[in-house]
Residue frames as qw, qx, qy, qz and C-alpha x, y, z in Angstrom:
[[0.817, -0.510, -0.078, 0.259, -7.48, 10.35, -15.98],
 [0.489, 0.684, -0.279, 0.463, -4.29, 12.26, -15.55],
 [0.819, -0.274, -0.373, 0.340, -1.78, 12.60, -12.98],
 [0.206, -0.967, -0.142, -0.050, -1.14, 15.59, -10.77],
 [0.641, -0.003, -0.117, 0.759, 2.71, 17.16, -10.67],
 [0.173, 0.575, -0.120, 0.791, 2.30, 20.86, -10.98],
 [0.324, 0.070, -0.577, 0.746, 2.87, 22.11, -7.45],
 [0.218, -0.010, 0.235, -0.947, 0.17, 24.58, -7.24],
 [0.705, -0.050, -0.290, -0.645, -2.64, 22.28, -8.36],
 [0.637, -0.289, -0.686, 0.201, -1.53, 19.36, -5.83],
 [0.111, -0.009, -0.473, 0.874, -1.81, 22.63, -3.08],
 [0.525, 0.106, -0.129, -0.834, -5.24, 23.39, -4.39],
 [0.683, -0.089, -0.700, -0.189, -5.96, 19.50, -4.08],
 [0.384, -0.046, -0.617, 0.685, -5.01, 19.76, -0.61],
 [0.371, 0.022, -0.050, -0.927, -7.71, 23.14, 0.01],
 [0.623, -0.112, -0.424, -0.648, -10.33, 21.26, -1.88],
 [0.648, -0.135, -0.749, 0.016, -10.21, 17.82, 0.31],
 [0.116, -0.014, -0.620, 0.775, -9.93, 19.86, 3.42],
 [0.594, -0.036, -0.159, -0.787, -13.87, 21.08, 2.57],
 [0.855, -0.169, -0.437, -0.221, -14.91, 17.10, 2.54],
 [0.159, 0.234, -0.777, 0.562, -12.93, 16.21, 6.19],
 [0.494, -0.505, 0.707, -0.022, -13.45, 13.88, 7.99],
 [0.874, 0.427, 0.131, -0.191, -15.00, 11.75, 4.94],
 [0.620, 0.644, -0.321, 0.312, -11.11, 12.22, 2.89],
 [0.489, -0.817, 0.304, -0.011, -8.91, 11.81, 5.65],
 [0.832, -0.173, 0.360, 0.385, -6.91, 9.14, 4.19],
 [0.647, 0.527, 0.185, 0.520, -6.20, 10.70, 0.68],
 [0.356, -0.920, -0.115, -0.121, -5.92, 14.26, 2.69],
 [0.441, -0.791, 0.414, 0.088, -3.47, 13.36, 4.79],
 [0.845, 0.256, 0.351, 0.313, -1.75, 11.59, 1.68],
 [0.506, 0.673, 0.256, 0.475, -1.87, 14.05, -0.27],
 [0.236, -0.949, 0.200, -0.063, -0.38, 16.99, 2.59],
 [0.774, -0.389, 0.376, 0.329, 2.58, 14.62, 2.63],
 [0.600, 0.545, 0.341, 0.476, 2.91, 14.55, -1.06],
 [0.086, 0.943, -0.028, 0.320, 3.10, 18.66, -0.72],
 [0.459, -0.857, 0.230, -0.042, 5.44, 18.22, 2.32],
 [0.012, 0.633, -0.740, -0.229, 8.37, 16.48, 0.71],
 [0.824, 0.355, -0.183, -0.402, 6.80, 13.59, -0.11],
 [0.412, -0.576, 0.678, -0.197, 8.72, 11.28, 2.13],
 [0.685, 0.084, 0.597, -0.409, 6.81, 8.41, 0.59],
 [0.294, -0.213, 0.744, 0.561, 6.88, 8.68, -2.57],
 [0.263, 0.530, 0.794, -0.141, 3.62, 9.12, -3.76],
 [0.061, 0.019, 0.570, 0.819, 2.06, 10.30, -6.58],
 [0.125, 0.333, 0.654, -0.667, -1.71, 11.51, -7.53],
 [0.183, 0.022, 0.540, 0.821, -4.21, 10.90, -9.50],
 [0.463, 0.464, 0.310, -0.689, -7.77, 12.33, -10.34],
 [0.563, 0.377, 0.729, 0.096, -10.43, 11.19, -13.04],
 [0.415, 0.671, 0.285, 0.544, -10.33, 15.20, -14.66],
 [0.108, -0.586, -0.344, 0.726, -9.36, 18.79, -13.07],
 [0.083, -0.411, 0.464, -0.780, -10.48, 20.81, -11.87],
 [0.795, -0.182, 0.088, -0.572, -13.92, 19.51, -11.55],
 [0.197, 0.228, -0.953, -0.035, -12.26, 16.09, -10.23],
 [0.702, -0.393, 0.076, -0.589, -15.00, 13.85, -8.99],
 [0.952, -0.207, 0.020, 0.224, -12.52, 10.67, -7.75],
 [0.055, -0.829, 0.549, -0.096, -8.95, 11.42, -6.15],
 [0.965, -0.231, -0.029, 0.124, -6.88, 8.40, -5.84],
 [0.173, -0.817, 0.550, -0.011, -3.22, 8.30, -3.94],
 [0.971, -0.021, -0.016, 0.239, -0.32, 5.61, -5.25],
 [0.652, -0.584, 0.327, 0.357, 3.06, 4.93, -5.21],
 [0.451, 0.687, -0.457, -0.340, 5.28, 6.23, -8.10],
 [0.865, 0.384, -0.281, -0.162, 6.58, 3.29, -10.06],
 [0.493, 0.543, -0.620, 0.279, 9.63, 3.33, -9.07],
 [0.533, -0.513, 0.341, -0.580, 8.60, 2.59, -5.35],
 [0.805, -0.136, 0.480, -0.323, 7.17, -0.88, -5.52],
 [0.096, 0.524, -0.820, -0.207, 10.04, -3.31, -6.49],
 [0.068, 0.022, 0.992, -0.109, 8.63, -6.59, -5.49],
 [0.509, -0.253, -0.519, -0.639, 5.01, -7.41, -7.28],
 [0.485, -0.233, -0.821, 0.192, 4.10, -9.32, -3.63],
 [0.414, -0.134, -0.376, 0.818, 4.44, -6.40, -1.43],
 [0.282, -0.650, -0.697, -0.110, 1.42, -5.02, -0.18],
 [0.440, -0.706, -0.286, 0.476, 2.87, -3.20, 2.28],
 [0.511, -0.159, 0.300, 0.790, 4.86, -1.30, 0.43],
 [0.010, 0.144, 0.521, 0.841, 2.32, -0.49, -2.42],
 [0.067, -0.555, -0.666, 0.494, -0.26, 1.57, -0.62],
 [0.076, -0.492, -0.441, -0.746, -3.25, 3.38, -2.52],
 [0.099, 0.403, 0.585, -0.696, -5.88, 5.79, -0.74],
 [0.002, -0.340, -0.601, -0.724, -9.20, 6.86, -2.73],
 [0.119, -0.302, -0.355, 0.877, -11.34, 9.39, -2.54],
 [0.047, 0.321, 0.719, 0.615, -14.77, 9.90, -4.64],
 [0.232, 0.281, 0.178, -0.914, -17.36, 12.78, -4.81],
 [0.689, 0.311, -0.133, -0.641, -19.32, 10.04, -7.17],
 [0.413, -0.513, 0.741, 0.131, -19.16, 6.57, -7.26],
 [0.782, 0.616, 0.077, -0.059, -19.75, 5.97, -10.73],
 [0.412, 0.810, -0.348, 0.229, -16.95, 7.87, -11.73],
 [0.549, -0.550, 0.620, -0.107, -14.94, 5.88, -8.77],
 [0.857, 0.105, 0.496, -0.094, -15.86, 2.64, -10.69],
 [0.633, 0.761, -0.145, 0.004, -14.70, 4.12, -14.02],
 [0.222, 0.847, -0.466, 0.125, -11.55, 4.84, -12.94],
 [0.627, -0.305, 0.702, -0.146, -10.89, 1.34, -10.89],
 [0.861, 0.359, 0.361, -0.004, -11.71, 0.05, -14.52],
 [0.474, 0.823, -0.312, 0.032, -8.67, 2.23, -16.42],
 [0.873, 0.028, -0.221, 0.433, -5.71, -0.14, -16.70],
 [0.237, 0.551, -0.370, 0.710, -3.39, 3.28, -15.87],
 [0.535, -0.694, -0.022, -0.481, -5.09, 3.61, -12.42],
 [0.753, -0.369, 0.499, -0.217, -3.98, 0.44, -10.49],
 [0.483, 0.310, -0.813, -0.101, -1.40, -2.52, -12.11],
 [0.886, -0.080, -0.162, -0.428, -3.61, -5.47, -11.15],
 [0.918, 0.196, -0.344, -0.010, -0.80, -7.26, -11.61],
 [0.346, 0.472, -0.539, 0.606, 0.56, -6.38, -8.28],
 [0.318, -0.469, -0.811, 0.145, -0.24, -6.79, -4.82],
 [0.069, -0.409, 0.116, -0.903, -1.51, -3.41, -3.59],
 [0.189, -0.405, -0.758, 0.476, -3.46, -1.98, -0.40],
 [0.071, 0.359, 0.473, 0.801, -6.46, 0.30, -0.75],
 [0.169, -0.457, -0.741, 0.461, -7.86, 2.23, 1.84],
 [0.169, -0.342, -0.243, -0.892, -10.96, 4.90, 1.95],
 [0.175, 0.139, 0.663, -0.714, -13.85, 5.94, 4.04],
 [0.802, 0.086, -0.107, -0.582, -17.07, 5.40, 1.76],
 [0.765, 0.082, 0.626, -0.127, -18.58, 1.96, 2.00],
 [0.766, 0.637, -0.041, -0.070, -18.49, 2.31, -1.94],
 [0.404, 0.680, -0.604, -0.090, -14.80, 1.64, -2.38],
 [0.620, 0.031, 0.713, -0.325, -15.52, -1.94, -0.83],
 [0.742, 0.402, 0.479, -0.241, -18.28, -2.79, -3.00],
 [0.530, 0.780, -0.274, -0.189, -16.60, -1.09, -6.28],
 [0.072, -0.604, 0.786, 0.110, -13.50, -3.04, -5.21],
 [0.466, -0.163, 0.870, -0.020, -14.97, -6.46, -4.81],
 [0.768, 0.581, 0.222, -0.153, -17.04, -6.03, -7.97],
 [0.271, 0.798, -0.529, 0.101, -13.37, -5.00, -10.12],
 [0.168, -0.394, 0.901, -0.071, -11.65, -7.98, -8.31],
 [0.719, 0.149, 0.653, -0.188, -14.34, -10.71, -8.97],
 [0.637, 0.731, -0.075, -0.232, -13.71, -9.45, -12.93],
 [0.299, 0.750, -0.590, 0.014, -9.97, -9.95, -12.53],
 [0.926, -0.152, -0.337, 0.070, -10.17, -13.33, -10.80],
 [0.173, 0.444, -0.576, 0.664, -7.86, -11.37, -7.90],
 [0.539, -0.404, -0.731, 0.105, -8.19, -12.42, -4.55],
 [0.154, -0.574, 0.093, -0.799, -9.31, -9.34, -2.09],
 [0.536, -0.508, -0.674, 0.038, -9.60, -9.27, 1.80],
 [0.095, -0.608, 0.064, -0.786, -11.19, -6.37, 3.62],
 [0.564, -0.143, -0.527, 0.620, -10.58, -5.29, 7.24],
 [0.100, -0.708, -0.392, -0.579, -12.78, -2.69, 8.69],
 [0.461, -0.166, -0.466, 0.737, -11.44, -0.06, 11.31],
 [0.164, -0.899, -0.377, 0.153, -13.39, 2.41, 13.42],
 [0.455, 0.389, -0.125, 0.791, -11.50, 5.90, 12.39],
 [0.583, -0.575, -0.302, 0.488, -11.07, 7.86, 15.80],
 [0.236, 0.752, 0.005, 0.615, -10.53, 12.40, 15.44],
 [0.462, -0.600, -0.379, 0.532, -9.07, 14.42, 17.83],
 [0.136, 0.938, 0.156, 0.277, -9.86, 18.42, 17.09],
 [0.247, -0.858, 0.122, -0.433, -8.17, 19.50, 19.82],
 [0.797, 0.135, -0.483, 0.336, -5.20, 17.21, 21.24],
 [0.207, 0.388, -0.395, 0.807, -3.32, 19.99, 23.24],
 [0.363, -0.583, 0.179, -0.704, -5.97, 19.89, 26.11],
 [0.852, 0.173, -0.491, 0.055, -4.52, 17.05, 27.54],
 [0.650, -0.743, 0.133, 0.085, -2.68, 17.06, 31.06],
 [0.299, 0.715, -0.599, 0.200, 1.23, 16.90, 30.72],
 [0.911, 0.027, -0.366, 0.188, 2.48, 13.12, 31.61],
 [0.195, -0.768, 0.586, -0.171, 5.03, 12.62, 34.17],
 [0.854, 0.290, -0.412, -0.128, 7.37, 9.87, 33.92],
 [0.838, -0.341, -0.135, 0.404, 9.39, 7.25, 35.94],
 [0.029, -0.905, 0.395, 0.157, 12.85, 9.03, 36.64],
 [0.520, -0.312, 0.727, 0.323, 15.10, 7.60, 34.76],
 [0.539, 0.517, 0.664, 0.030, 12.45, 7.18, 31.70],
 [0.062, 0.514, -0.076, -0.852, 12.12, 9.56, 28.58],
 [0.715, 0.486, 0.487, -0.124, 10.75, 10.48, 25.43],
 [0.528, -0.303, 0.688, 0.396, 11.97, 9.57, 22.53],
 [0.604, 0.504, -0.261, -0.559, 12.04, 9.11, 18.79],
 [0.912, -0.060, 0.404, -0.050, 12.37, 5.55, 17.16],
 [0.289, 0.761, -0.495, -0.304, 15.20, 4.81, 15.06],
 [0.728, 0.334, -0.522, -0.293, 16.45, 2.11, 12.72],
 [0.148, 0.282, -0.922, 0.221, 18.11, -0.16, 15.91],
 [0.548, 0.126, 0.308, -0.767, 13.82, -0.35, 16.93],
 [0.540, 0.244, -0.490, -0.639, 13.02, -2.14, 13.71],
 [0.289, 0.198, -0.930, 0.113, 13.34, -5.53, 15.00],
 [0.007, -0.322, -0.792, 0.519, 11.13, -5.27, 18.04],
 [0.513, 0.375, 0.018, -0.772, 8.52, -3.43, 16.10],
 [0.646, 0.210, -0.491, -0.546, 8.17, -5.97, 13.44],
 [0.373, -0.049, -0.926, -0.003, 7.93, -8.74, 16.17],
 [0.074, 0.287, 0.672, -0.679, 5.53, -7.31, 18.14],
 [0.525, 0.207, -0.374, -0.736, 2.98, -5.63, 15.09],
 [0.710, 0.038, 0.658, -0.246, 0.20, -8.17, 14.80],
 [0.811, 0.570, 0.107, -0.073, 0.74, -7.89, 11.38],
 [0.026, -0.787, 0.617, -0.005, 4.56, -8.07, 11.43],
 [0.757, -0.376, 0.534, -0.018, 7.07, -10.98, 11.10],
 [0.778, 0.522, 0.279, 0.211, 7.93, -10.62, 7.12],
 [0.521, -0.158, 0.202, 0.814, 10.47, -9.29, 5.62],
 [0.013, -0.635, -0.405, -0.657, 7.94, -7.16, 3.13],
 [0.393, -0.864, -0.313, -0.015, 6.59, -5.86, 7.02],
 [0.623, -0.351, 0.106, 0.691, 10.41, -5.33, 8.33],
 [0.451, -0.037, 0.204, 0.868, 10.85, -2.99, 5.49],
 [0.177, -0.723, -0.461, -0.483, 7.67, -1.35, 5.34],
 [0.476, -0.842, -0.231, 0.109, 8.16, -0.44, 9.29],
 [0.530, -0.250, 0.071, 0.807, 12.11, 0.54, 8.75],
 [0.249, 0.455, 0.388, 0.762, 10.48, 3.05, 5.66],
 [0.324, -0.840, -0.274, -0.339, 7.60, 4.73, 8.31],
 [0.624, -0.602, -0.082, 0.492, 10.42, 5.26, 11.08],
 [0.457, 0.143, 0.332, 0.813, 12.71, 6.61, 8.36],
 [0.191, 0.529, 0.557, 0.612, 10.19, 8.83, 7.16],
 [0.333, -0.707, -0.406, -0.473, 7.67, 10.22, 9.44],
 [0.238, -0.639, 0.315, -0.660, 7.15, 11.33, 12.71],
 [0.668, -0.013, -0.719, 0.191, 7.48, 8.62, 15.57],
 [0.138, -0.680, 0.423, -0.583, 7.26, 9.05, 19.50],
 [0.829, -0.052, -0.553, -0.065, 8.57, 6.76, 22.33],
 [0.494, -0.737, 0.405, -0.221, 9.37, 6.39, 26.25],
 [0.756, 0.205, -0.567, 0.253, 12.54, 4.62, 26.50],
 [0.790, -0.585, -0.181, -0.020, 13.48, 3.18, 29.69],
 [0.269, -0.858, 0.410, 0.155, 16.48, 3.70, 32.03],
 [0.706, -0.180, 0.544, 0.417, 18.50, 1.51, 29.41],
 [0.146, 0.468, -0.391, -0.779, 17.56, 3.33, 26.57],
 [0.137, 0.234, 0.928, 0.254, 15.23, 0.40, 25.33],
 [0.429, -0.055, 0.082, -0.898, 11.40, 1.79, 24.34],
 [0.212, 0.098, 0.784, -0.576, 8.83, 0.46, 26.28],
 [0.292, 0.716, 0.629, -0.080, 5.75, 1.54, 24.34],
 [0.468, -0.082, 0.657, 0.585, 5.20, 3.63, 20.89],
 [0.574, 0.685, 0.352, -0.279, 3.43, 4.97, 18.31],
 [0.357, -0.183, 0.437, 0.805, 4.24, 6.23, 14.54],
 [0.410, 0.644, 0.083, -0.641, 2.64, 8.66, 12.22],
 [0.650, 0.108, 0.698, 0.280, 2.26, 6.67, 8.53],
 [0.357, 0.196, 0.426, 0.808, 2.21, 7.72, 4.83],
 [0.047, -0.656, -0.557, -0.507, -1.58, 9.22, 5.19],
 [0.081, -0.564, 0.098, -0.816, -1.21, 10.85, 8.49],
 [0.830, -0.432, -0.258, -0.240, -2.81, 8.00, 10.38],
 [0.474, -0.535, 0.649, -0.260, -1.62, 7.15, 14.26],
 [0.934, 0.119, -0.301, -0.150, -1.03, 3.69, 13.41],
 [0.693, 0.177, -0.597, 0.362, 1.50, 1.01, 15.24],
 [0.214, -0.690, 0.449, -0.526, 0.83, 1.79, 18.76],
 [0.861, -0.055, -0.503, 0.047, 2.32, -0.94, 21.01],
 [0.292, -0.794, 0.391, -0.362, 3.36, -1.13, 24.70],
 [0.377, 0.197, -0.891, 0.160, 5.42, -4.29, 26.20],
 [0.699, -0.423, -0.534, -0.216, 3.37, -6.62, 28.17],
 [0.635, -0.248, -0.442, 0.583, 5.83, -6.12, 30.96],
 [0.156, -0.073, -0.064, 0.983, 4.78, -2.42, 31.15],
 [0.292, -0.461, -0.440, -0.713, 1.19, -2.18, 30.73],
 [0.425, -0.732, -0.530, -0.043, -1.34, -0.87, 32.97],
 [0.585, -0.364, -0.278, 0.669, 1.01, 1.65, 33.56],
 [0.127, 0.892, 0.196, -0.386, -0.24, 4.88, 31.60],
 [0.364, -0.513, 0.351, 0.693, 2.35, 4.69, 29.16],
 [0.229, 0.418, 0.705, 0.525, 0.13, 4.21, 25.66],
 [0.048, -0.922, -0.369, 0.109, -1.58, 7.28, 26.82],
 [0.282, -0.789, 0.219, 0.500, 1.45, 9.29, 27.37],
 [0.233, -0.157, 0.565, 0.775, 3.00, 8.49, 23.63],
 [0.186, 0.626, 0.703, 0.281, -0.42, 8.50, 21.99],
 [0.071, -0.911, -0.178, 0.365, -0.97, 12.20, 23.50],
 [0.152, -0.750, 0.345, 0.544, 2.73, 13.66, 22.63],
 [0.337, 0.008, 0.622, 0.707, 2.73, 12.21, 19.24],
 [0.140, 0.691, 0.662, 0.253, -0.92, 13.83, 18.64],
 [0.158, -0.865, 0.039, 0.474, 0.38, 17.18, 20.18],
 [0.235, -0.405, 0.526, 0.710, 3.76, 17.21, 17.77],
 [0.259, 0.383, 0.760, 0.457, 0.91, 15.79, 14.28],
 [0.110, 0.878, 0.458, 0.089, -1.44, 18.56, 15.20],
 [0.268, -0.802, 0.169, 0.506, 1.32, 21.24, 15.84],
 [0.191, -0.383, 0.505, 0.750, 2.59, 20.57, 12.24],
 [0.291, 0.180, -0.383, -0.858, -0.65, 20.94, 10.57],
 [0.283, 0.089, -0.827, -0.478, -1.99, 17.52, 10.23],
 [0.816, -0.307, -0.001, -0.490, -5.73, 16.05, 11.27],
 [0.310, -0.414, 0.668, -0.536, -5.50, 13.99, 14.39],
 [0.788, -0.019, 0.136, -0.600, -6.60, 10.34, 13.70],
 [0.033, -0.339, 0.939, 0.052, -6.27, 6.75, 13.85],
 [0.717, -0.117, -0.428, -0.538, -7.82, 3.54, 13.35],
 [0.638, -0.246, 0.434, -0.587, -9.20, 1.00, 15.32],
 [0.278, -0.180, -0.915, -0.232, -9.62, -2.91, 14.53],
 [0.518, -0.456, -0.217, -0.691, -13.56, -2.96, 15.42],
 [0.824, -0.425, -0.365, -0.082, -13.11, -5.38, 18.55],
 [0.595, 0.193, -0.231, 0.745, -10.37, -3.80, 19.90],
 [0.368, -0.810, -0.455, -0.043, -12.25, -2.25, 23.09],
 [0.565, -0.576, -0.066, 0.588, -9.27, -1.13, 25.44],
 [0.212, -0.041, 0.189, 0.958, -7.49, 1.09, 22.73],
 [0.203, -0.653, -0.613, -0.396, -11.44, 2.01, 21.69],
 [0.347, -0.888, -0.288, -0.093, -11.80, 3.77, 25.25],
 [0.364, -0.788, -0.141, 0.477, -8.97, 5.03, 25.75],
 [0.292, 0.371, 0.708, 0.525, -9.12, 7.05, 22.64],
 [0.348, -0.714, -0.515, -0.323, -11.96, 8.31, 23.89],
 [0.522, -0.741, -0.105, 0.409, -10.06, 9.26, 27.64],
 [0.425, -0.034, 0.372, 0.825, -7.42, 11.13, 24.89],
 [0.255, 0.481, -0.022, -0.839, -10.38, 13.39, 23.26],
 [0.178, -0.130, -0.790, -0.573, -11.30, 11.31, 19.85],
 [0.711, 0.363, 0.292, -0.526, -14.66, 10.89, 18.39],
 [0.461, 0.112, 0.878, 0.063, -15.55, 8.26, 16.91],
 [0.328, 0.219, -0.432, -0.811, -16.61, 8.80, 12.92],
 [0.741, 0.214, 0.522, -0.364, -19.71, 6.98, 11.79],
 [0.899, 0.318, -0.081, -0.291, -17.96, 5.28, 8.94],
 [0.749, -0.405, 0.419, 0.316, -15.68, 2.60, 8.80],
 [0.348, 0.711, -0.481, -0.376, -12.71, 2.74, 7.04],
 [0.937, 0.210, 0.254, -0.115, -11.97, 0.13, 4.93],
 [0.196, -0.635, 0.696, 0.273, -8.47, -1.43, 4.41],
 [0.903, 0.324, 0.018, -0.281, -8.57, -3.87, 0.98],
 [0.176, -0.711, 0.609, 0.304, -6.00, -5.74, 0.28],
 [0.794, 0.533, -0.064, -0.285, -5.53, -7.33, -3.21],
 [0.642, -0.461, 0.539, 0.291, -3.48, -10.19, -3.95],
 [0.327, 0.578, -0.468, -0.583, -1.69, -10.08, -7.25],
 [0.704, 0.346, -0.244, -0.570, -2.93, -12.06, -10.21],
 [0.478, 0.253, -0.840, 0.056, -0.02, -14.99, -10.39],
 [0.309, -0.303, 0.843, -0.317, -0.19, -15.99, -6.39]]
């Protein structure tokens, strides 16, 4: 196991995962951040190089302050074998156990490898399985017209509030600061109204994923989750990055219109684990 710093071999990690798309999308679009300042913080390791045959993305140490915080301490894995996945889910350096962490990947194996590796450590693990959604080709979209008076927008720290009460997974302080860090960071796009409030939403997250799209109840059925869901997937594919989001699997309406946006629908699910640390 070793961890990846030199510049040119985390560019050449970057190359090599593009070859296995859509399968690597999470670590992928991890690991293009990592090259792109590295907004996140995030750090990479692999089981040997060149010939790696398991990529996993964490958070440098310093990152995750609070041992509870899930949100915060977000892993992505990647495995061209899932032996050598299993090995490396067994090397104390890989993963501190003794935190809560999140762990997301497209093979069914990082499931199974997880809940065998958590039934050893007497950790408690619950997985969440999301349809992942591609768009090749974003830009052939119509151009939106809005209300007068309406625009688009970026989201900024005075947002945080009404994002982390509206998120179905929101309403913690660990969420609050996990959603102030992806605004901070990444790319974001919103229609605020003729007060300057925003209406409806999306953000781009550590791996690259569309993730947090949300429109006020008092504004739906009005075309506006289309219109930010497009112009943030124009501005993600215009700086390089693969077009995709996830799905909760019952979660028809955003499911089709997805689908009225250009995605395809991958034929595995990704898989979002989340491990609770050892003490709770």
């Amino acid at each position: 196991m070793q961890i990846l710093t030199c510049p040119s071999k985390l560019r050449l990690l970057e190359t090599v995962l593009q070859r296995h798309l859509p399968q690597a999308l999470p670590a992928y679009g991890a690991v293009m951040h990592i090259n792109r300042r590295n907004p996140a913080q995030h750090e990479v390791v692999v089981d040997s190089w060149p010939e790696f045959k398991v990529v996993l993305t964490r958070p440098c140490k310093e990152v995750v302050k609070d041992k509870q915080d899930y949100y915060a301490n977000f892993h992505t894995a990647f495995y061209l074998d899932v032996d050598a996945w299993r090995t490396l889910l067994e090397n104390a350096g890989a993963i501190d156990w003794g935190k809560a962490f999140q762990l997301q990947g497209n093979h069914d194996g990082i499931y199974e490898v997880a809940k065998e590796a958590v039934a050893a450590k007497e950790v408690q693990l619950t997985v969440t399985p999301y349809f992942t959604y591609l768009n090749l080709n974003p830009d052939k979209q119509p151009e939106p017209r809005l209300d007068p008076g309406f625009i688009f927008s970026s989201l900024n720290s005075s947002h945080i509030d009404l994002l982390n009460e509206t998120w179905h997974y929101g309403g913690s302080e660990h969420s609050r600061r996990y959603l102030a860090n992806m605004v901070r960071c990444f790319p974001s796009t919103c229609i605020l109204d003729s007060n300057g409030h925003p209406i409806s939403w999306i953000i781009m997250e550590s791996l690259g994923t569309l993730r947090h799209s949300y429109t006020l109840r008092s504004h739906r059925r009005r075309g506006y989750s289309s219109m930010v869901q497009r112009a943030q997937a124009i501005r993600v594919h215009a700086a390089g990055f693969p077009v995709y989001g996830l799905v909760a699997l019952d979660n028809t309406p955003q499911q089709k219109l997805l689908v009225s946006l250009g995605f395809q629908r991958l034929s595995e699910l990704c898989h979002y684990c989340i491990h609770s640390a050892a003490s709770q």
